[in-house]
C-alpha positions as a Markdown table, in Angstrom:
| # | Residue | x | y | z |
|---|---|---|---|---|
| 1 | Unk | 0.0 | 0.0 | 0.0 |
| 2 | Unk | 2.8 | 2.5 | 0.7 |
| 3 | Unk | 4.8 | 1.4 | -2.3 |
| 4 | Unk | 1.9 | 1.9 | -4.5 |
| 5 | Unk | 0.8 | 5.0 | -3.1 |
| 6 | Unk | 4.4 | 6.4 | -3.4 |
| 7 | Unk | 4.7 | 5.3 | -6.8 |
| 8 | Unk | 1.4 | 7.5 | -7.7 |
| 9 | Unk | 2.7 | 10.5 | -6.1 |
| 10 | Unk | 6.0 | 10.0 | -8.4 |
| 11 | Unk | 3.9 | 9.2 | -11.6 |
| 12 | Unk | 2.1 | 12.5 | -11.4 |
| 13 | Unk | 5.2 | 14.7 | -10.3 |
| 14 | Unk | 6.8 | 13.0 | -13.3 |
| 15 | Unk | 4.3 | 14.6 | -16.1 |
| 16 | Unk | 5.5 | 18.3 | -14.9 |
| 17 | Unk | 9.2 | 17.4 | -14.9 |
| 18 | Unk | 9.5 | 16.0 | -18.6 |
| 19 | Unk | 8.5 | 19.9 | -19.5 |
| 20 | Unk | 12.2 | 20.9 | -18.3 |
| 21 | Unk | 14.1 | 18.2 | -19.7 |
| 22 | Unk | 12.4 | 17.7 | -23.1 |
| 23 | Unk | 12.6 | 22.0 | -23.5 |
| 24 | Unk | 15.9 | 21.5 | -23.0 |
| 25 | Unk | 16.6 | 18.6 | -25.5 |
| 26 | Unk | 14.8 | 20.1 | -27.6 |
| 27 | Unk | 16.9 | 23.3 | -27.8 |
| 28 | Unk | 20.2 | 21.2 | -28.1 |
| 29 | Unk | 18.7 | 19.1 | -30.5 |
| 30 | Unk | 17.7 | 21.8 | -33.3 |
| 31 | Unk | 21.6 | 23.2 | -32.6 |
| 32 | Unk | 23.1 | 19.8 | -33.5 |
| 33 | Unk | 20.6 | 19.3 | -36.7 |
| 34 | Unk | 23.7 | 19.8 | -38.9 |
| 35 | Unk | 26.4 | 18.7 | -37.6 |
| 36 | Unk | 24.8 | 15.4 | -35.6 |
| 37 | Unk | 25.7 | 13.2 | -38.6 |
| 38 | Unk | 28.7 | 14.4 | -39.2 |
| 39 | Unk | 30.6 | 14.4 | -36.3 |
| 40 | Unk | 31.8 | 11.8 | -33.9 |
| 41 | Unk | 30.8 | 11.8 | -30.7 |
| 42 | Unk | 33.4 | 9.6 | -29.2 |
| 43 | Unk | 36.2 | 11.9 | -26.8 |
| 44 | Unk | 39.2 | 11.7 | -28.2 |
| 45 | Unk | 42.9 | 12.3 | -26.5 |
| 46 | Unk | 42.8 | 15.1 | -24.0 |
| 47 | Unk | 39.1 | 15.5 | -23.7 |
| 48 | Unk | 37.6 | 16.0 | -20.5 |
| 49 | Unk | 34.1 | 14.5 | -19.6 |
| 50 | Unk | 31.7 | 14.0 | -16.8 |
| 51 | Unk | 29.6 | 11.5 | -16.1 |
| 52 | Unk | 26.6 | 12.0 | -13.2 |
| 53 | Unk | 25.4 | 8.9 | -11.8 |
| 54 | Unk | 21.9 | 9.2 | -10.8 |
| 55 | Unk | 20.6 | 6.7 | -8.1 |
| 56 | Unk | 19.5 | 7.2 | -4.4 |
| 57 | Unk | 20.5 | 5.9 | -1.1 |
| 58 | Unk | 17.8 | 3.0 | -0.6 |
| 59 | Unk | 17.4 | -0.4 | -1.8 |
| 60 | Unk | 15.1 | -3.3 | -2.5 |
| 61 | Unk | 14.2 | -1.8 | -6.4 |
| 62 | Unk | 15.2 | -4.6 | -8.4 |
| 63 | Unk | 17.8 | -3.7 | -11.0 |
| 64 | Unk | 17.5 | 0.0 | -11.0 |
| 65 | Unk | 20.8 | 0.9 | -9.3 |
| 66 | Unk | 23.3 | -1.9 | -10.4 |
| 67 | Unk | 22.2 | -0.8 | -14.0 |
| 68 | Unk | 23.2 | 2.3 | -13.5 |
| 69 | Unk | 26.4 | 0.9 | -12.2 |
| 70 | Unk | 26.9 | -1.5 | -15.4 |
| 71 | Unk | 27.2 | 1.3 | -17.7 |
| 72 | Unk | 28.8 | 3.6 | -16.1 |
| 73 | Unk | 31.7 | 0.8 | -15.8 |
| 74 | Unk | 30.9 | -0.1 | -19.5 |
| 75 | Unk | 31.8 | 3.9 | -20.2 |
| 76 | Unk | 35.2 | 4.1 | -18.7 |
| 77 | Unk | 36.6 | 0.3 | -19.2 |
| 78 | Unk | 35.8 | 1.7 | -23.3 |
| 79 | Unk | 36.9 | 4.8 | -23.2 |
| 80 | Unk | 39.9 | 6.1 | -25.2 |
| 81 | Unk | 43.7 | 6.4 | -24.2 |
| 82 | Unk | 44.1 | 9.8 | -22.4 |
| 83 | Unk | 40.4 | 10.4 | -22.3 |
| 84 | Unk | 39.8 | 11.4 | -18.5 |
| 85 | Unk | 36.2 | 11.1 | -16.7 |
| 86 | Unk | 35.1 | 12.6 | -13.4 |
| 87 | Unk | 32.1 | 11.2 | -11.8 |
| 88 | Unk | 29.3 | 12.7 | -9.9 |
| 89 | Unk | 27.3 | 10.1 | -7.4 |
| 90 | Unk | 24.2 | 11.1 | -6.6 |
| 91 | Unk | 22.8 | 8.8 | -3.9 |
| 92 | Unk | 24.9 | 6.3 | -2.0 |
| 93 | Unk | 24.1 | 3.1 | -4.2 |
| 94 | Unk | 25.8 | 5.5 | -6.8 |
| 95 | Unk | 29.0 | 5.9 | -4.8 |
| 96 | Unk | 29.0 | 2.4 | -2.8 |
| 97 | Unk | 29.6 | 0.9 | -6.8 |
| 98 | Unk | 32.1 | 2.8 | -7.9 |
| 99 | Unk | 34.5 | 3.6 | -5.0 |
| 100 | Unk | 36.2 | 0.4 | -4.3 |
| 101 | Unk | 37.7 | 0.9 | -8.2 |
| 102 | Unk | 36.9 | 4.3 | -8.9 |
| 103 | Unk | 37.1 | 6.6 | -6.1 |
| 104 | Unk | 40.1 | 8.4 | -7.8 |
| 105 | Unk | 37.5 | 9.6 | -10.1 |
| 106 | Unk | 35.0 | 11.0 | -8.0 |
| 107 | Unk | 34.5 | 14.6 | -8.9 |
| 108 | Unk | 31.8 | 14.4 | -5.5 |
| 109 | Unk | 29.2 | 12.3 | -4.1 |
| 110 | Unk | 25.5 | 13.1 | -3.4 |
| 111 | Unk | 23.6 | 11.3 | -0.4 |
| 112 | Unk | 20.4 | 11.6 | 1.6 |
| 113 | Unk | 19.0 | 10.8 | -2.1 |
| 114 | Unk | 15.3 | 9.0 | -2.1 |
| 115 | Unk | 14.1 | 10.1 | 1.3 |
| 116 | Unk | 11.7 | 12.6 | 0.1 |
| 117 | Unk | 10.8 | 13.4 | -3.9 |
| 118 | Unk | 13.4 | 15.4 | -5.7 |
| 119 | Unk | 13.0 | 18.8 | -6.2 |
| 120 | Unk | 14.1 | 21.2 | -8.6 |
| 121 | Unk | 16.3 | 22.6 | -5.7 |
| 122 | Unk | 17.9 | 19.8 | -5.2 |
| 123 | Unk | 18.6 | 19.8 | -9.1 |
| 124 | Unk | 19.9 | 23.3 | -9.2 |
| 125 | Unk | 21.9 | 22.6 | -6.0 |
| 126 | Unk | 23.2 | 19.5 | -7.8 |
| 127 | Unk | 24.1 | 22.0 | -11.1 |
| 128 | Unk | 26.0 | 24.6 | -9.4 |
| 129 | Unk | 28.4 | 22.1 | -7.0 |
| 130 | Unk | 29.3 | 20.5 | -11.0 |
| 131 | Unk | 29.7 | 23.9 | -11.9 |
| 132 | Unk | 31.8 | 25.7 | -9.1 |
| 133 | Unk | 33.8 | 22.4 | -8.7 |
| 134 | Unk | 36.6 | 23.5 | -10.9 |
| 135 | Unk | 36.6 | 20.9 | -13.4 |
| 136 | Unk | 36.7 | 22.4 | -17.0 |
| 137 | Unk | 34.7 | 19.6 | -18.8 |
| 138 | Unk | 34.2 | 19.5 | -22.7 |
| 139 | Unk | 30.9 | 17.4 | -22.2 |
| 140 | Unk | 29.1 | 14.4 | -20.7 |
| 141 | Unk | 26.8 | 12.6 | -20.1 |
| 142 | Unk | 23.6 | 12.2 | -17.2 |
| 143 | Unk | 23.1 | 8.2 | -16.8 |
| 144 | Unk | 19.8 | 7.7 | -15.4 |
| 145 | Unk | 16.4 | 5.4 | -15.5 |
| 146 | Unk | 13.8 | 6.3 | -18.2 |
| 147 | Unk | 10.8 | 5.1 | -16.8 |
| 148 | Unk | 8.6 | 3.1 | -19.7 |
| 149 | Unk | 5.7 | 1.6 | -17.6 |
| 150 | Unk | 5.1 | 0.0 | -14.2 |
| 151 | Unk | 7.3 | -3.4 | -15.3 |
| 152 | Unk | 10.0 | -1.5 | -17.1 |
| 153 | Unk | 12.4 | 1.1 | -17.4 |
| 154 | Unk | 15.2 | 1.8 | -19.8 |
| 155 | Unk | 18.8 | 2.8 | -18.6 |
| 156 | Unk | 19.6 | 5.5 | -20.7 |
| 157 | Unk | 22.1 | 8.4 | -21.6 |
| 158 | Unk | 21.4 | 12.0 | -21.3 |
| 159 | Unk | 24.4 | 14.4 | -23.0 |
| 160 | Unk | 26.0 | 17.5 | -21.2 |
| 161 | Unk | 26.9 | 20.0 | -24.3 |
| 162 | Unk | 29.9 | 22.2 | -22.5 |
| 163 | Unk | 29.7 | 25.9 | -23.6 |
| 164 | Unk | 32.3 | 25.5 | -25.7 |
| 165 | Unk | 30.4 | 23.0 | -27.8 |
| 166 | Unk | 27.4 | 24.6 | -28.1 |
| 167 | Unk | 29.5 | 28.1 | -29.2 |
| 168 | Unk | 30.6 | 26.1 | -32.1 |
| 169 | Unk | 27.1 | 24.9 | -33.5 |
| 170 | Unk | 26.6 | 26.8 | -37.2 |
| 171 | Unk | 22.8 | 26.9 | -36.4 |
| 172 | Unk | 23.0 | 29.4 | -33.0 |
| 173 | Unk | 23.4 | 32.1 | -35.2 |
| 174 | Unk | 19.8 | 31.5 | -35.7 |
| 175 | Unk | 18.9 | 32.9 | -32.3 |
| 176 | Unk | 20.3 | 36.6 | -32.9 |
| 177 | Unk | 19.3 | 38.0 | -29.6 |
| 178 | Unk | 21.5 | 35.7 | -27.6 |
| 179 | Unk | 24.4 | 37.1 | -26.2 |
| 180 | Unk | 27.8 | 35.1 | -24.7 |
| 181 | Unk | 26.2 | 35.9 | -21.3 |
| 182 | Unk | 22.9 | 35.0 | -21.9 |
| 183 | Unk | 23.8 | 32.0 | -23.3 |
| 184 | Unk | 26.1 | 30.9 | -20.4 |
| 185 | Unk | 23.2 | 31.4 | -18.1 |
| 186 | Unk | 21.0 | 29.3 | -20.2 |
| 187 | Unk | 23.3 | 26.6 | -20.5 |
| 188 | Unk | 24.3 | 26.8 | -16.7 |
| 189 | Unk | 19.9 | 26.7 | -16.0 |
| 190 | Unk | 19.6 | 23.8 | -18.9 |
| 191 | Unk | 22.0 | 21.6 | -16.5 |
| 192 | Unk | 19.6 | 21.6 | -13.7 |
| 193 | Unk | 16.8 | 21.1 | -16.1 |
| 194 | Unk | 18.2 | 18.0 | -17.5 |
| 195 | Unk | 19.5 | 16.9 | -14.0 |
| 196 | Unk | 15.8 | 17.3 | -12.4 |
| 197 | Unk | 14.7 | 15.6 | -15.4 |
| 198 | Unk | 16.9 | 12.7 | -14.9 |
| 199 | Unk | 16.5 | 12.3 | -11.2 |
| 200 | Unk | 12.4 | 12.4 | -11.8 |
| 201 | Unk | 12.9 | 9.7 | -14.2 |
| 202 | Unk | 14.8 | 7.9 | -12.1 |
| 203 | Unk | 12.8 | 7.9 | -8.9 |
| 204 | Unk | 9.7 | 7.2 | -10.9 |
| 205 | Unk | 11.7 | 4.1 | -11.8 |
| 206 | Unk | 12.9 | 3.2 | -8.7 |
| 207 | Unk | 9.2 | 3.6 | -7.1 |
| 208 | Unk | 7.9 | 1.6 | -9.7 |
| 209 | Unk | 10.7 | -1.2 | -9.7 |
| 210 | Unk | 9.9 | -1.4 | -5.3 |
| 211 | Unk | 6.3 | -1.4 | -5.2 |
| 212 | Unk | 7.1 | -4.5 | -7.9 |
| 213 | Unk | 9.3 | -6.1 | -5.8 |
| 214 | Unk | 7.4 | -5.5 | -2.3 |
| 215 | Unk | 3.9 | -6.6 | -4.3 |
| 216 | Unk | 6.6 | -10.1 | -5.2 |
| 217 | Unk | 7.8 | -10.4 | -1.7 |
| 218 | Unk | 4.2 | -10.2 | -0.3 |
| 219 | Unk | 3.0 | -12.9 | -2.6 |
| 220 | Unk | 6.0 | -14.8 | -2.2 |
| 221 | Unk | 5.4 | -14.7 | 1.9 |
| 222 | Unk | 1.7 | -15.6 | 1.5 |
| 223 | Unk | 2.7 | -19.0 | 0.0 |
| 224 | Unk | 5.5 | -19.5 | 2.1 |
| 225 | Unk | 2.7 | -19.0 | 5.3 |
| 226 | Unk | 0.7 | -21.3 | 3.4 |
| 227 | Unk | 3.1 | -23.9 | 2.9 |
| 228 | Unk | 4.0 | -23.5 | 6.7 |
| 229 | Unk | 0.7 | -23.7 | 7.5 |
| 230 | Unk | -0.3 | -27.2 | 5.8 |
| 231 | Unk | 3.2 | -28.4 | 7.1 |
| 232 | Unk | 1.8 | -27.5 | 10.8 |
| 233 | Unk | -1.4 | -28.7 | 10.4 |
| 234 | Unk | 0.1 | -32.5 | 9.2 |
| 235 | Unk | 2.1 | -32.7 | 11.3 |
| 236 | Unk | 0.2 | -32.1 | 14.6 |
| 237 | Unk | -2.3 | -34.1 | 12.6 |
| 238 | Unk | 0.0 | -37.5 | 12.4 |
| 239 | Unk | 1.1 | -36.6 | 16.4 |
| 240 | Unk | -2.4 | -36.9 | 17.3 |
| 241 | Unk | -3.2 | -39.8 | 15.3 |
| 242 | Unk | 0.0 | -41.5 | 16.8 |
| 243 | Unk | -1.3 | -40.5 | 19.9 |
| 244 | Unk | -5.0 | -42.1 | 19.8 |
| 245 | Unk | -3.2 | -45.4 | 17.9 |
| 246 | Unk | -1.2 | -45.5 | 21.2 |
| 247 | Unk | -3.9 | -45.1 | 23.4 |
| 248 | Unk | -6.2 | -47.6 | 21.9 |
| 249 | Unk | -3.6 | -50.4 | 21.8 |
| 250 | Unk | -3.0 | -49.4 | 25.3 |
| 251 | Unk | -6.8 | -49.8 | 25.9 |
| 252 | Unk | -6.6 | -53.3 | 23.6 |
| 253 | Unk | -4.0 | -54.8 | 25.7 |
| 254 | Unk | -5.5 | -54.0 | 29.4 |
């Protein structure tokens, strides 16, 4: 009952936050129209990404953590000589994964993740820690859940477009109003956009993916009780029938 009525609250608040993160796709999108085809994504020597892992701090969701785990690992085992990443954990299943090999890496970790819905402060708090860390990246990439229905989700990558990058798109000429500071501010406001986006995805997910696995483990208990049950009942069943056999040749013999 909690589960599912968790997972109703998240369903709803998840319809308000695609608005940010599919305005904000759709902006980068029309930039890269030209040049999407033409130009390999893959970092080469010298380039420096980031990668934000976006999980929580709580358990007992299926699959919704370690797959974020399994390509984040697939990401940097395959990634180019003298390509470096930094990663951002948000929530502790994030960071318990990746810091026995990794925690060289860590640009810095997120917890108290899951507890309560995220919010687009939380986003924006999120934003400006990647931000004012220091780290000059050239891109990246979100890794989050994309919540498909109440079975399913996808595991899915979301790209950061540095400043730099999106400077160098032909098409932003068409916007003629937008200055280098305006468009710093947008891009720095896009980021928590796309990360409240991602985390909303996520928790849907993860809400979904629990009230699964608690609606399993209650079924799964209610046989197991049943089974018990039957296995009680025969058994005191053959110690009172041994008991009146017993008694009766006891009776028989007298």
């Amino acid at each position: 009952m909690v589960s599912a009525a968790k997972y109703a609250k998240a369903e709803r608040e998840l319809k308000g936050a695609r608005i940010y993160g599919q305005g904000a796709q759709v902006f980068f999108e029309n930039l890269m129209k030209d040049v999407a085809a033409q130009k390999d994504d893959t970092p080469t020597a010298g380039s420096k990404r980031i990668l934000v892992m976006v999980t929580s701090d709580r358990g007992l969701c299926g699959s919704v953590h370690t797959s974020i785990g399994k390509l984040t690992r697939s990401i940097l085992t395959s990634k180019p000589e003298g390509v470096e990443y930094k990663l951002v954990c948000i929530g502790d299943k994030a960071r318990a994964q990746m810091q026995r090999l990794y925690s060289k890496d860590f640009l810095f970790t997120a917890n108290e993740i899951g507890r309560t819905p995220p919010t687009f402060h939380d986003a924006s708090v999120t934003a400006n820690a990647i931000l004012s860390s220091g780290y000059d990246f050239d891109g990246g990439d979100i890794l989050y859940n994309q919540f498909k229905t109440v079975v399913s989700f996808e595991t899915k990558r979301l790209p950061i477009p540095s400043l730099q990058t999106i400077r160098s798109y032909p098409r932003l000429s068409i916007y003629d109003s937008i200055d280098d500071d305006v468009l710093k501010r947008y891009v720095e406001y896009s980021l928590a956009q796309l990360i409240y986006y991602a985390m909303k995805e996520s928790a849907t997910s993860e809400q979904s993916s629990r009230m699964t696995a608690m609606d399993g483990a209650s079924k799964n208990a209610g046989e197991m009780i049943d089974k018990l049950t039957l296995q009680f009942n025969r058994t005191r069943q053959a110690v009172i029938t041994r008991e009146l056999i017993e008694i009766i040749s006891g009776a028989a013999a007298v």
